[in-house]
C-alpha positions in Angstrom: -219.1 -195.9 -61.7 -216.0 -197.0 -61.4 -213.0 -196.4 -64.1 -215.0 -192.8 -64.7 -213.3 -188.9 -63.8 -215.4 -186.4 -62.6 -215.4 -183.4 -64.5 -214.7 -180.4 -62.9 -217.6 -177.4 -62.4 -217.3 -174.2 -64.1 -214.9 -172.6 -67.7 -211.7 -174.2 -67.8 -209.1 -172.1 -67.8 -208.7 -172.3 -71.7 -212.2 -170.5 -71.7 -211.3 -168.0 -69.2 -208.0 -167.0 -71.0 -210.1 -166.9 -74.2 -212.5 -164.3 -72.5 -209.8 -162.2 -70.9 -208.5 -161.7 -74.4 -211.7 -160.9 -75.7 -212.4 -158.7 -73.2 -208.6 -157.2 -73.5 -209.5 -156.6 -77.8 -212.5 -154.7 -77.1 -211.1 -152.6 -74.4 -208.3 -151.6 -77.0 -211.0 -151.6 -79.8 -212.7 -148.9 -78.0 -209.2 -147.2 -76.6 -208.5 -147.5 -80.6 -211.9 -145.8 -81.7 -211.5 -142.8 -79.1 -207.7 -142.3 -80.1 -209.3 -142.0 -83.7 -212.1 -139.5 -82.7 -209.7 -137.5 -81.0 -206.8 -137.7 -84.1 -209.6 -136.4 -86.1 -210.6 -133.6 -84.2 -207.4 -133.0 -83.5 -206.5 -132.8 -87.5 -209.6 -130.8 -87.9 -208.5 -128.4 -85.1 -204.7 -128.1 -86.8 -206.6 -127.6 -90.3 -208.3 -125.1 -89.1 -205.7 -123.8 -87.2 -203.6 -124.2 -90.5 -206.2 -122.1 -92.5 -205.8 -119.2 -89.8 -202.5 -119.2 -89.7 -202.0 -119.0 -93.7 -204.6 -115.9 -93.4 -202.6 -114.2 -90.4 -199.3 -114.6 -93.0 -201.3 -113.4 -95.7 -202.7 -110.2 -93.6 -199.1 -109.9 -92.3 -197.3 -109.7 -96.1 -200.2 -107.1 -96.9 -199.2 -105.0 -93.8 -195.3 -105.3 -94.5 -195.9 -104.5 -98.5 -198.3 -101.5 -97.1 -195.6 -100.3 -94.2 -193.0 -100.9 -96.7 -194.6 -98.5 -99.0 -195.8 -96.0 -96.2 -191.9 -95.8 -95.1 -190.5 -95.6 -98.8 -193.4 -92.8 -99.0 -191.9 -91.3 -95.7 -188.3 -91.9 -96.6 -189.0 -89.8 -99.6 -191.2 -86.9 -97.9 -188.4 -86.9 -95.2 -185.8 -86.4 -98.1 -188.2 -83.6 -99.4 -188.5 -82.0 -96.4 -185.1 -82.3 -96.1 -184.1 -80.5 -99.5 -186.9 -78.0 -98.5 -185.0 -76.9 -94.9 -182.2 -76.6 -97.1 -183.3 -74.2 -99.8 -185.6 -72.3 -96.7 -181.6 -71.8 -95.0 -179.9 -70.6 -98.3 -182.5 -68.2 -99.0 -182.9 -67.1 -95.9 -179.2 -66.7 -95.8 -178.7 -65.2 -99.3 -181.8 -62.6 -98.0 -179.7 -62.1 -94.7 -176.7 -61.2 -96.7 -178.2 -59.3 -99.0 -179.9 -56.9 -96.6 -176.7 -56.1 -94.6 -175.0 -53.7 -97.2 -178.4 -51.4 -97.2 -179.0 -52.0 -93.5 -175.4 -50.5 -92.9 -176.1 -48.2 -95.4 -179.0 -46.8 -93.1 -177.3 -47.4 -89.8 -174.6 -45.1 -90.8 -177.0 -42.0 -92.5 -179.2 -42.1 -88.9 -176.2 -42.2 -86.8 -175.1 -39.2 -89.0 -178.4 -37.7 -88.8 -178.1 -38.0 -85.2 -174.8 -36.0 -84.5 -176.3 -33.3 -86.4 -179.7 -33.0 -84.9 -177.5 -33.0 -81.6 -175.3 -30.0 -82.9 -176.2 -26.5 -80.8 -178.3 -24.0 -83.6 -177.7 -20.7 -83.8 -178.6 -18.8 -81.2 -178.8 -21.9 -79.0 -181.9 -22.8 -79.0 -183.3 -25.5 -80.9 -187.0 -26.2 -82.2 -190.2 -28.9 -81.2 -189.4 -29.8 -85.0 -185.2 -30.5 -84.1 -186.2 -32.6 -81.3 -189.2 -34.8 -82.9 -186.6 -35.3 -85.5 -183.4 -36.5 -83.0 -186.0 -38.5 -81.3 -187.0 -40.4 -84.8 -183.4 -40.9 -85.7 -182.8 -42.2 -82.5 -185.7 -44.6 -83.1 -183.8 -45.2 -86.7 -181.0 -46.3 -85.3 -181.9 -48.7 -82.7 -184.2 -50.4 -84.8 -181.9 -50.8 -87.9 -179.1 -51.9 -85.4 -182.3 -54.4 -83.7 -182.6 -55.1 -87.4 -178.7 -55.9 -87.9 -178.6 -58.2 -85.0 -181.4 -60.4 -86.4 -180.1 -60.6 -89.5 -176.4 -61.9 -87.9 -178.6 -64.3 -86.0 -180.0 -66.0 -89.5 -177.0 -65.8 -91.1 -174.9 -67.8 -88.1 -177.8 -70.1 -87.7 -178.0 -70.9 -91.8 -174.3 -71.5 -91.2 -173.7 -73.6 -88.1 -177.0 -75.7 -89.4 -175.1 -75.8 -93.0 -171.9 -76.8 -91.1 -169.9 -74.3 -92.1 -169.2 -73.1 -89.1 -165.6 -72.8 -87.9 -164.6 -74.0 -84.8 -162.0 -73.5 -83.2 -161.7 -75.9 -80.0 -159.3 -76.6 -77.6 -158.8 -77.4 -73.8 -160.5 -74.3 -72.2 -160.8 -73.9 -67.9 -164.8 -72.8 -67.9 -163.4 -70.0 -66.0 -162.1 -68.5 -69.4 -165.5 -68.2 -71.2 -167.7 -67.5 -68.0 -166.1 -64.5 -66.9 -166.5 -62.5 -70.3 -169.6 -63.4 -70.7 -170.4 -62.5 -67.2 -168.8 -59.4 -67.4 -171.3 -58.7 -71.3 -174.1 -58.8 -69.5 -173.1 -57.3 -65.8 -174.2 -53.5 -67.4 -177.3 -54.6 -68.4 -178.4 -56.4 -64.9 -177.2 -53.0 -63.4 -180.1 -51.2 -65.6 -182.4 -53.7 -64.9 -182.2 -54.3 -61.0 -181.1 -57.6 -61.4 -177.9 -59.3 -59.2 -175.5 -61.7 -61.1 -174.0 -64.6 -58.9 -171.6 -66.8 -60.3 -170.5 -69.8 -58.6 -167.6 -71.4 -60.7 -164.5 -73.1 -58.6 -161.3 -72.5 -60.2 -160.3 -76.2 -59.8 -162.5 -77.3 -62.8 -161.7 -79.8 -65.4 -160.6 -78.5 -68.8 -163.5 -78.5 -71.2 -163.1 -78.9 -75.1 -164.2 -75.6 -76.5 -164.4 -73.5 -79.1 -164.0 -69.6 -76.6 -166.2 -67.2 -78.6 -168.9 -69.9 -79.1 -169.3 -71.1 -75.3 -169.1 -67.5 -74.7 -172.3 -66.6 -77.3 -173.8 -69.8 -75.6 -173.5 -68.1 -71.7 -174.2 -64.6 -73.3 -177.8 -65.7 -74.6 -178.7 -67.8 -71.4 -177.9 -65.3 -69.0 -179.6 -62.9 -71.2 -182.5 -64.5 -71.3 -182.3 -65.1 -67.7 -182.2 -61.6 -67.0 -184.6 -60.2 -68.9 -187.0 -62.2 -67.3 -186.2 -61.6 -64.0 -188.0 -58.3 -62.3 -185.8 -55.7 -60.6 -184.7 -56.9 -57.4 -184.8 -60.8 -58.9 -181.5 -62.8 -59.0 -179.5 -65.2 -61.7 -177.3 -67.7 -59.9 -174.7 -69.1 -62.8 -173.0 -72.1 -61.7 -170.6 -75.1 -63.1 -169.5 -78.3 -61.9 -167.8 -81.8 -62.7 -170.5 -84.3 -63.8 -170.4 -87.7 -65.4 -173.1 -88.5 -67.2 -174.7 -90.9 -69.3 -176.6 -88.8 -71.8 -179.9 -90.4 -73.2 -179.8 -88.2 -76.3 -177.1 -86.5 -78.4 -173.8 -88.4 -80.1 -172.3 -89.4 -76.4 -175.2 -92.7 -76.8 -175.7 -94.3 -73.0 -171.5 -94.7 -72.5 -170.9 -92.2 -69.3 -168.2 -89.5 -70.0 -167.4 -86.9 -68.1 -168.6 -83.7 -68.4 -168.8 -80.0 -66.7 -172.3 -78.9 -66.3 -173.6 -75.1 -66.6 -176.8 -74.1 -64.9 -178.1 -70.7 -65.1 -180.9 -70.7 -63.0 -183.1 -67.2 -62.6 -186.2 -66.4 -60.3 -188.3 -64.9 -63.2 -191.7 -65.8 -63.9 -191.0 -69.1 -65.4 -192.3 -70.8 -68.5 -195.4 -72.6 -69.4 -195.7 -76.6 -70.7 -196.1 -75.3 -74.3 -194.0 -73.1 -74.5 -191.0 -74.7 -72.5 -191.6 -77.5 -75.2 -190.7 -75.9 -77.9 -188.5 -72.4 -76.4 -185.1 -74.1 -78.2 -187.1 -73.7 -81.6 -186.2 -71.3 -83.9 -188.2 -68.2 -83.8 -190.0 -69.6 -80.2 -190.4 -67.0 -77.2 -191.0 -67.9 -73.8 -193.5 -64.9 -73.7 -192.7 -61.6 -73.9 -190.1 -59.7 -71.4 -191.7 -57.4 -68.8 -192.2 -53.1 -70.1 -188.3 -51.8 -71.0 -186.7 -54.9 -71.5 -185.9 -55.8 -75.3 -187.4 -58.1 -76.7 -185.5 -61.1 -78.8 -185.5 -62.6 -82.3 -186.5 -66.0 -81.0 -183.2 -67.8 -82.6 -181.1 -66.7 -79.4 -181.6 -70.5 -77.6 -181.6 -72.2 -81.1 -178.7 -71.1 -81.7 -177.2 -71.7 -78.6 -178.3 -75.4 -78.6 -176.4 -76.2 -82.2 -173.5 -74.7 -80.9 -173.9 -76.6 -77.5 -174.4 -80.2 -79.9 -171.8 -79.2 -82.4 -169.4 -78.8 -79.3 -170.7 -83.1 -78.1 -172.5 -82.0 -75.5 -176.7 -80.9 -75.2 -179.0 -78.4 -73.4 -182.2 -78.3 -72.0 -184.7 -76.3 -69.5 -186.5 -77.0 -66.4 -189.4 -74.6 -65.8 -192.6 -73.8 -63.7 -194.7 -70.5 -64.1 -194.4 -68.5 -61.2 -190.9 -70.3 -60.0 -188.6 -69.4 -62.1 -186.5 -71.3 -65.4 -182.8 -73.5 -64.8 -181.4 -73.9 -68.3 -178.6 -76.5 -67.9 -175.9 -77.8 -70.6 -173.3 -79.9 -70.9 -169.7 -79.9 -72.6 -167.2 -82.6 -72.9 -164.1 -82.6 -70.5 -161.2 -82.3 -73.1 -159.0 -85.4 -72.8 -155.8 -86.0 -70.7 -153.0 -85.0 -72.6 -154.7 -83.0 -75.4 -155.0 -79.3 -76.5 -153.2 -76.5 -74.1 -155.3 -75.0 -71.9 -156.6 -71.3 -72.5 -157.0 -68.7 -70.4 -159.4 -65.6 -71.0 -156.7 -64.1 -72.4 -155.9 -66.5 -75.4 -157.3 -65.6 -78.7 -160.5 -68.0 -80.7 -161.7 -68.2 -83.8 -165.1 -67.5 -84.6 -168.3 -69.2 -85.2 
């Protein structure tokens, strides 16, 4: 008919906006409802995650109030200890001191007894009774004066460990305190078979030393060395420049420079245990082959406070059957320090 519009087939566009949108909300009504589910398992998950962690910081205060209690504990066991090493050093140096006046007192009647066991008898002849009796005051004698050295031992370890000991350092060429104490134990290598090599250049650094104590410290090592060593072995002692950044000992990690002394020896060598603990006091490497004396076991203790008292440190490298180096270290005196000494000049004692 005319006069009439035709409507047009299919939503109008009003309808399909309408749909879109409704489409659109429950798309993010859905997007909405996951993000929810996860939030909540997600707040469950930190909840529980909150729970655990409140647990781990409670466990965690426990364990510091327990380690802070277990170090107090050890602080004061370490203080006991402590207090305990000192009372074992002052008796053991008030016993030291106390047994040298009779000790003497003995040395002196044997060595007496000696001389006149030794004097020619009557008639010149002298008796299986005279000579069992020389030969027991000989045996007198070099125990008591065994005795005496053991005792001087304690008494300088008591004291250096105390820190009384007296130093008396200044700038020393190594030359000065290796050649004495090369020149101690040269007699007794004779007796025993044993060469002495000693490799020190004369062009050396200066050392900051106290004489008589590097000197005790060479005496014991090459000693040692040599008692160890079967007739026809050989100790090498040698020194040179090093800087070095020591790991242990009051240097810390800053290098400084140093002169190292080795004394090395082709004796039997030391085992694992024993190489361990052999700068102990009263530790032995073993004993020394038949006819070599045997020590008191504070020879290297000794040694290695005087070594640390001086700034520097010692140690050993050993293998059984090859042989033992023991090495250590002392300072280079500064530029423009002490005077040198020579072997000649006088030191204190330690």
């Amino acid at each position: 008919m005319k006069g009439m519009r035709a409507t047009p087939c299919g939503p109008s566009p009003e309808a399909e906006s309408a749909r879109a949108l409704r489409e659109r909300l429950h798309t993010l009504e859905a997007e909405l409802e996951r993000t929810e589910r996860y939030m909540d398992q997600k707040e469950r998950v930190l909840a529980a995650n909150a729970r655990e962690l409140r647990d781990i910081a409670a466990d965690l205060r426990q364990a510091r109030d327990r380690l802070q209690a277990k170090t107090e504990e050890l602080e004061r066991a370490n203080a006991r200890l402590g207090e305990l090493d000192r009372l074992k050093s002052a008796f053991l140096a008030s016993v030291s001191h106390e047994l040298r006046t009779p000790l003497t007192t003995i040395v002196v009647a044997a060595r007496l007894l000696q001389r006149s066991l030794a004097r020619p008898r009557r008639g010149g002849e002298r008796g299986h009774a005279a000579d069992r009796s020389e030969a027991n005051a000989d045996v007198i004698v070099d125990e008591a004066e065994r005795l005496g050295r053991l005792i001087q031992d304690i008494l300088d370890l008591a004291r250096i460990e105390a820190g009384r000991a007296e130093w008396r350092f200044a700038a020393l060429e190594p030359a000065g305190f290796v050649a004495p104490a090369a020149a101690g134990v040269a007699p007794l290598f004779r007796e025993w078979g044993v060469e002495l090599a000693v490799d020190v250049p004369g062009d050396l650094p200066c050392v900051r030393a106290d004489r008589d104590g590097m000197i005790r410290v060479l005496a014991n090592l090459l000693g040692n060395a040599g008692k160890f060593t079967p007739a026809g072995g050989r100790v090498r002692l040698t020194a040179r420049p090093a800087t070095l950044a020591p790991n242990r000992g009051p240097a810390g990690g800053e290098p400084r420079p140093f002169v190292l002394v080795s004394v090395r020896d082709s004796g039997r060598g030391i085992g694992g245990d024993d190489l361990a603990r052999i700068f102990q006091k009263f530790a032995r490497g073993g004993e020394p082959p038949p006819g070599r004396p045997s020590g008191s076991g504070l020879g290297l203790a000794i040694a290695r406070e005087i070594v640390e008292a001086h700034g520097g440190w010692i140690w050993a490298v050993s293998e059984p059957g090859h042989g033992s180096t023991f090495s250590f270290t002392i300072p280079v005196a500064a530029v423009g320090g002490e005077r040198a000494e020579r072997a000649t000049d006088g030191a204190g004692r330690a």
